[in-house]
ChimeraX commands (.cxc) that place a marker at each C-alpha (Angstrom):
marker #1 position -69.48,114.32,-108.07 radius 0.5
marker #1 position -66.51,112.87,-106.14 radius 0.5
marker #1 position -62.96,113.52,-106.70 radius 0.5
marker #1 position -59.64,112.11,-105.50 radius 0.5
marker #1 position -57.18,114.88,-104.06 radius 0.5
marker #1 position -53.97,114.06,-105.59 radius 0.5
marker #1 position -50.48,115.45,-104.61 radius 0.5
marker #1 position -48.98,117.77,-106.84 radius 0.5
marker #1 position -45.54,118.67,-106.17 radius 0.5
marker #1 position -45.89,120.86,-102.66 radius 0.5
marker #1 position -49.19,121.19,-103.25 radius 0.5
marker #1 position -52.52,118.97,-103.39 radius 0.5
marker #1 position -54.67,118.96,-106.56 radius 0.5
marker #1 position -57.86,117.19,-108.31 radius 0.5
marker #1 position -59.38,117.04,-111.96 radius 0.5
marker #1 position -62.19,118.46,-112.81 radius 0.5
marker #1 position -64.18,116.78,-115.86 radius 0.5
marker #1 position -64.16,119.33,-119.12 radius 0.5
marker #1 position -67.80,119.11,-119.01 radius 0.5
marker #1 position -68.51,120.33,-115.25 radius 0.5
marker #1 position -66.13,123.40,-116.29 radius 0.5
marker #1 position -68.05,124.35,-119.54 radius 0.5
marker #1 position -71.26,123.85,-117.91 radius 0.5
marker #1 position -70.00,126.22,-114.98 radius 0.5
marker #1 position -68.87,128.88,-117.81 radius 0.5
marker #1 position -65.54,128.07,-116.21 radius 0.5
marker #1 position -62.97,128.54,-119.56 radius 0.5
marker #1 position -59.17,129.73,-118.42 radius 0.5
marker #1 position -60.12,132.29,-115.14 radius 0.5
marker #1 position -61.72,130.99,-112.03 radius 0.5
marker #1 position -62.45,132.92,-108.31 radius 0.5
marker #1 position -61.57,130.32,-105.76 radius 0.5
marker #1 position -63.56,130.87,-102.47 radius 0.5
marker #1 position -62.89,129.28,-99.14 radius 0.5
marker #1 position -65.63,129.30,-97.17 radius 0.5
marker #1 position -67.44,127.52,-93.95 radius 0.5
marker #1 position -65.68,124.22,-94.90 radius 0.5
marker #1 position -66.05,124.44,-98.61 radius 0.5
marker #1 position -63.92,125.13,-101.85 radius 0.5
marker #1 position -66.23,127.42,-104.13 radius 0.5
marker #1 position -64.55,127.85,-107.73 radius 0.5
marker #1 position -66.92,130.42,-109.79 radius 0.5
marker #1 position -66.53,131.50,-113.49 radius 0.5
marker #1 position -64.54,135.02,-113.73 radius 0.5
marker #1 position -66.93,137.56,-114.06 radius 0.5
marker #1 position -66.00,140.49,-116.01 radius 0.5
marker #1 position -67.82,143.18,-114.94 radius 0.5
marker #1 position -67.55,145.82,-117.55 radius 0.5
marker #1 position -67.37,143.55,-120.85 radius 0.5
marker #1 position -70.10,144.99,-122.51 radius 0.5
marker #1 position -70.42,147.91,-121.38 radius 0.5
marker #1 position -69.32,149.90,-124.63 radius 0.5
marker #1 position -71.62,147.49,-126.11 radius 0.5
marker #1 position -74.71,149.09,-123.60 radius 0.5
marker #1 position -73.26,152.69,-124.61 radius 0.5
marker #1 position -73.16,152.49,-128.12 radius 0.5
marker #1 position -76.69,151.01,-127.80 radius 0.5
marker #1 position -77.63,153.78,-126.19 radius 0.5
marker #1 position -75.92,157.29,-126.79 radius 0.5
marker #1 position -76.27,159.95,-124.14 radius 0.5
marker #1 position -78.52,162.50,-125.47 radius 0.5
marker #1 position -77.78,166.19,-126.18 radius 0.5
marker #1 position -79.72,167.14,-122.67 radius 0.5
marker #1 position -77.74,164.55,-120.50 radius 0.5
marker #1 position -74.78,165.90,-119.10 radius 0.5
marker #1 position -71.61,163.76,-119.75 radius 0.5
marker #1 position -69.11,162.91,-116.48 radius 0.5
marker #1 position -66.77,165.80,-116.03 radius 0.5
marker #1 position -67.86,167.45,-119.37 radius 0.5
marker #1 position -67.73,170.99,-119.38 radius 0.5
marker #1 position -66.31,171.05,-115.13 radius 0.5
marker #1 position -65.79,174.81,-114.34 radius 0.5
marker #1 position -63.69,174.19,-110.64 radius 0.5
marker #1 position -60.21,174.26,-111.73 radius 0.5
marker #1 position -59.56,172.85,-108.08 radius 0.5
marker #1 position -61.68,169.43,-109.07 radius 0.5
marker #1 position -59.41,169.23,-112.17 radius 0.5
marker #1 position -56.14,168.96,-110.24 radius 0.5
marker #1 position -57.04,166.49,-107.69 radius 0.5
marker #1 position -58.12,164.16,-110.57 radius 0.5
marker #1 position -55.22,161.73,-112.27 radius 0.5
marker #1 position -55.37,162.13,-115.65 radius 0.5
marker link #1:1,2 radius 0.2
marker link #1:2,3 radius 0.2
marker link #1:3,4 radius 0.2
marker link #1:4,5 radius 0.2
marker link #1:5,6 radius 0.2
marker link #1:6,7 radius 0.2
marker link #1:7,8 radius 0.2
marker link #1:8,9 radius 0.2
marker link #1:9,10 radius 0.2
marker link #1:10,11 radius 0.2
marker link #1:11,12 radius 0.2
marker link #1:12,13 radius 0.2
marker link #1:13,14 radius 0.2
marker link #1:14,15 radius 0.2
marker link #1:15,16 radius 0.2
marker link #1:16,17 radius 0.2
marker link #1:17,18 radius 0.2
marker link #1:18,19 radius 0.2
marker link #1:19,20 radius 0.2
marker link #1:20,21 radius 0.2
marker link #1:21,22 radius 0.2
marker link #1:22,23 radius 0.2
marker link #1:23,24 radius 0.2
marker link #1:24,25 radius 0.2
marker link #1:25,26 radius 0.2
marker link #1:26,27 radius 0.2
marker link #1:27,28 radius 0.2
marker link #1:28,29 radius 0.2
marker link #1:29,30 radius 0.2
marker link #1:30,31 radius 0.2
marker link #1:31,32 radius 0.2
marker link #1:32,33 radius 0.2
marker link #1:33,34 radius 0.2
marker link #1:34,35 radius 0.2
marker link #1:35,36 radius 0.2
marker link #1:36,37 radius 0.2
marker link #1:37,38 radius 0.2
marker link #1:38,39 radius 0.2
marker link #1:39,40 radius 0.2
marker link #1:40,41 radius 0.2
marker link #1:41,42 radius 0.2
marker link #1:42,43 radius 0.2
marker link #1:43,44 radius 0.2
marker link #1:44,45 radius 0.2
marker link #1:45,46 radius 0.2
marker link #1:46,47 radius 0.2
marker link #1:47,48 radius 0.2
marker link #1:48,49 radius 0.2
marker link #1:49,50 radius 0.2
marker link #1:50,51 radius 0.2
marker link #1:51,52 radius 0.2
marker link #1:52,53 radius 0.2
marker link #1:53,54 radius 0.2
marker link #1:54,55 radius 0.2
marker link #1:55,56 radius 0.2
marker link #1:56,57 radius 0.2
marker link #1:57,58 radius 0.2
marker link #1:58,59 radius 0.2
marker link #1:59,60 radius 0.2
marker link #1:60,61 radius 0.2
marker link #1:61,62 radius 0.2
marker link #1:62,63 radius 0.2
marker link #1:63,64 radius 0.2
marker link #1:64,65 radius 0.2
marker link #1:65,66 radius 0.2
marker link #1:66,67 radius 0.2
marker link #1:67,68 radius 0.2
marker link #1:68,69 radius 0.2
marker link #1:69,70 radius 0.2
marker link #1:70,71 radius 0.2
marker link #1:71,72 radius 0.2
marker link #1:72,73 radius 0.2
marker link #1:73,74 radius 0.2
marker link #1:74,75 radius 0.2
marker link #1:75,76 radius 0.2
marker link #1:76,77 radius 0.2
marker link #1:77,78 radius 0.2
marker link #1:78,79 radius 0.2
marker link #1:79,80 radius 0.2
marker link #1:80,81 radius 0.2
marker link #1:81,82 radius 0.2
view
């Protein structure tokens, strides 16, 4: 697909067709890359979106420990942030 680079302001800009967005799962956050003569623009991944989904799916049992559940070093405790 070709584009003209327009001026915008101090900058320089393009459009990008509403269709080449959606079909890049591009909706209103983007990850611009500059790379070995080439603009990259990827869909925002979020990382950890469903992850209480995942959990929820599947509960830790009553034999799996939990992170930091139960911790005995009171050391541990106050290097952590809380």
């Amino acid at each position: 697909m070709s584009v003209t680079v327009r001026a915008i302001g101090n900058s320089k800009g393009f459009i990008i067709p509403a269709k080449a967005l959606r079909d890049a799962g591009i909706d209103k956050e983007a990850d611009l890359i500059v790379e070995e003569g080439q603009i990259i623009l990827k869909a925002k991944k979020h990382p950890r979106k469903d992850w209480l989904f995942a959990i929820n799916a599947d509960p830790p049992g009553e034999e799996e420990t939990i992170f930091m559940d139960g911790i005995e070093d009171e050391n541990l405790i106050d290097e952590w942030t809380w």
